[in-house]
C-alpha positions in Angstrom: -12.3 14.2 -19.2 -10.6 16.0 -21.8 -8.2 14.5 -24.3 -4.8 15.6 -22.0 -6.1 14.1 -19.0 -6.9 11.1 -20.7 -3.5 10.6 -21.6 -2.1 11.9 -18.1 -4.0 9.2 -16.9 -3.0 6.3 -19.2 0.2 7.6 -18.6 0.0 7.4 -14.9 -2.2 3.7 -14.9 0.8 2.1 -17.4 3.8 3.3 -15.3 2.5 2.8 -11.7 3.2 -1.1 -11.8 6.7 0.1 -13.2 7.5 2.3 -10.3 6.0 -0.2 -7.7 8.1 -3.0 -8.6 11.2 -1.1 -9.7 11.6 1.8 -7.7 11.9 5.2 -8.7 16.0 4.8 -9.2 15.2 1.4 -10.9 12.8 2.8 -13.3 13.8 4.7 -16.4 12.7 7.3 -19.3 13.0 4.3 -21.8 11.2 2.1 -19.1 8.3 4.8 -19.4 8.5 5.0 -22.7 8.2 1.2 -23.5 5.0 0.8 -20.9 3.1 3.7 -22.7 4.2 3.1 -26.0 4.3 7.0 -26.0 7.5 9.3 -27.1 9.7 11.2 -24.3 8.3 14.5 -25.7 4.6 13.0 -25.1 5.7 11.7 -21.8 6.9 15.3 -20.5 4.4 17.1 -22.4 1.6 16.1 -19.4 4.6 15.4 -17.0 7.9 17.8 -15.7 9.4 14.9 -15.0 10.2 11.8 -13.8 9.8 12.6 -10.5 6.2 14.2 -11.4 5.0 11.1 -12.7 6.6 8.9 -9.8 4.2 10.8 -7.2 1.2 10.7 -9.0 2.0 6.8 -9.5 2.7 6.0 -6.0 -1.0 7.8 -5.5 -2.3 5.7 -8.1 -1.3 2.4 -6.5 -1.8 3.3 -2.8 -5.2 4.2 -3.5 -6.1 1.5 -5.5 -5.0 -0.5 -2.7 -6.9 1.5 -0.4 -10.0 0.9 -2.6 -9.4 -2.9 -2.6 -9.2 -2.9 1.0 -12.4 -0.8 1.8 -14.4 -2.7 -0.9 -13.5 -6.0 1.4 -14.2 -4.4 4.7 -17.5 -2.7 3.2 -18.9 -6.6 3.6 -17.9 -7.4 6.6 -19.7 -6.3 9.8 -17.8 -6.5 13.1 -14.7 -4.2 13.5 -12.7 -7.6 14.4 -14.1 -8.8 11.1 -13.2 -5.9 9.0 -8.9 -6.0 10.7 -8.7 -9.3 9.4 -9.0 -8.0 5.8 -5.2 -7.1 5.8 -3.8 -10.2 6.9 -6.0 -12.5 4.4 -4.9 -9.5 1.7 -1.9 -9.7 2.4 -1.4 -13.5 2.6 -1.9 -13.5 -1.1 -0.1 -10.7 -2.0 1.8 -12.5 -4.6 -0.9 -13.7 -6.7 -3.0 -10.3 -5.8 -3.2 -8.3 -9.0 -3.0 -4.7 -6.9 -0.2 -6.2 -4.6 2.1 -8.9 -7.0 4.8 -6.5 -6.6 4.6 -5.9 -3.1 2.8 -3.2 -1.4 3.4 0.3 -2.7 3.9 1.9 0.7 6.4 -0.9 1.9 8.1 -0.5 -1.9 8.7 3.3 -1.7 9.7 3.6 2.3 12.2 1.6 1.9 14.1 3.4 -1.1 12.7 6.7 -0.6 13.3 7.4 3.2 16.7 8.7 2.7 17.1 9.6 -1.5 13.7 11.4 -2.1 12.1 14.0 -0.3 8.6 14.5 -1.9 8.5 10.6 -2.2 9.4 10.3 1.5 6.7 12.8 2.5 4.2 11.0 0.7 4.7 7.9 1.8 4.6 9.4 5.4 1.0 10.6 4.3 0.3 6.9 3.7 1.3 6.0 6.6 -0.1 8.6 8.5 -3.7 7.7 6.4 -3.5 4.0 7.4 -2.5 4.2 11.3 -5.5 6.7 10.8 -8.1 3.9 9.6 -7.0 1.7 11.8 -7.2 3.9 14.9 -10.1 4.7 13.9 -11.8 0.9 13.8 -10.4 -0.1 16.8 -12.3 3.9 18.2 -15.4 2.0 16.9 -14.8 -1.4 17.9 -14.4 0.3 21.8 -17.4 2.4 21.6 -19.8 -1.1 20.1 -18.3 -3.3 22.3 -16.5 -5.5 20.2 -13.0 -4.4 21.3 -11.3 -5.0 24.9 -11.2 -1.2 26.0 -8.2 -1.9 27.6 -6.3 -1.7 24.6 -3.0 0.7 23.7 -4.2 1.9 20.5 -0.9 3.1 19.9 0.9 0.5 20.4 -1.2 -1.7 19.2 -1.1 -0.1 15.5 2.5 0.6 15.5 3.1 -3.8 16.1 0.2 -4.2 13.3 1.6 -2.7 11.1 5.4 -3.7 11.6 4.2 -7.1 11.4 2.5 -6.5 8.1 5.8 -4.6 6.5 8.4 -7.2 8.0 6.3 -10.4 7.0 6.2 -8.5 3.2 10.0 -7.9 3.1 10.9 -11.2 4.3 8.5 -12.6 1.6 10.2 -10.3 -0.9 13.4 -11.2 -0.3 13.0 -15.2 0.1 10.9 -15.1 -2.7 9.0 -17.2 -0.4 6.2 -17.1 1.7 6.6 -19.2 4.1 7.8 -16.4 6.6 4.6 -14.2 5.1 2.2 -16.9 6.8 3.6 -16.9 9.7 3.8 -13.3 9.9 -0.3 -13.2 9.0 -0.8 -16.4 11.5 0.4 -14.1 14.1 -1.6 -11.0 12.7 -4.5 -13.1 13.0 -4.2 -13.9 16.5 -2.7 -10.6 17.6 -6.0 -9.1 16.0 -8.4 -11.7 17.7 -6.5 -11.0 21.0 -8.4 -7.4 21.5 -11.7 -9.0 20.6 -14.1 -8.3 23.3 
């Protein structure tokens, strides 16, 4: 890795929590500045801009989550097993390292549906990646016998996930978690309702 993208990376690893628990409005020059302990001019020397550096932290932090989760469901071995990952990740999201500041696709929909294309559109990409995964287990979990094959895969997704996104913003906004429990109680059973 040469010297540039060493710094591009720093860059990119030191402003990520930044942009996840501020927002890309929330979250300024002298914000990036202060995290990398770098100049402006160094900043946009390996960045256009802001808006540059925001993408490639939102990648940053969604696939460091993504690693997180795989490396938990790499251990497990029934497809039931390996869905309840999220719920017990996301139970502790507050004391999680990856996810203290929430999660980063939950943190960027909500500001950048409206106020940021290229944020939007990669954010649908995360989206589009996750309903993937999980389609995909519950594809498995049919074909091994360990899901009900009965099941709207569809519809199933779309209520797992809105569970996991509205348990998180209650959470955020409450500052408690009380409502986050609940919400993964619920996960739990809704996931060991499909078991076969």
């Amino acid at each position: 890795m040469s010297k540039a993208d060493r710094t591009k990376q720093y860059i990119i690893e030191k402003t990520a929590p930044l942009f996840n628990a501020k927002g890309y409005a929330g979250t300024s020059i002298n914000d990036l500045i202060v995290a990398t302990g770098l100049t402006k001019g160094s900043i946009y020397g390996n960045f256009e801009n802001k808006d540059e550096v925001a993408l490639a932290a939102f990648d940053y932090n969604f696939e460091r989550l993504v690693s997180y989760i795989r490396g938990k469901m790499e251990v497990r071995e029934s497809v039931i097993e390996k869905l309840l990952v999220y719920p017990e990740t996301y139970r502790n999201f507050l004391t999680n390292p990856i996810l203290i500041s929430g999660c980063p696709v939950t943190n960027t929909s909500t500001e950048a549906d409206d106020t940021h294309p290229e944020l939007r559109a990669r954010v649908e990409e995360a989206y589009n990646f996750w309903r993937g995964t999980l389609e995909n287990h519950l594809y498995n979990g049919i074909q091994k016998g360990e899901v009900k094959s009965d099941i709207n895969i569809n519809e199933f997704v779309s209520v797992f996930i809105s569970i996991m996104q509205g348990g998180i913003i209650q959470a955020k906004v409450t500052r408690k978690m009380a409502s986050m429990n609940l919400s993964m109680d619920y996960l739990e059973r809704f996931i060991l309702s499909v078991k076969n």
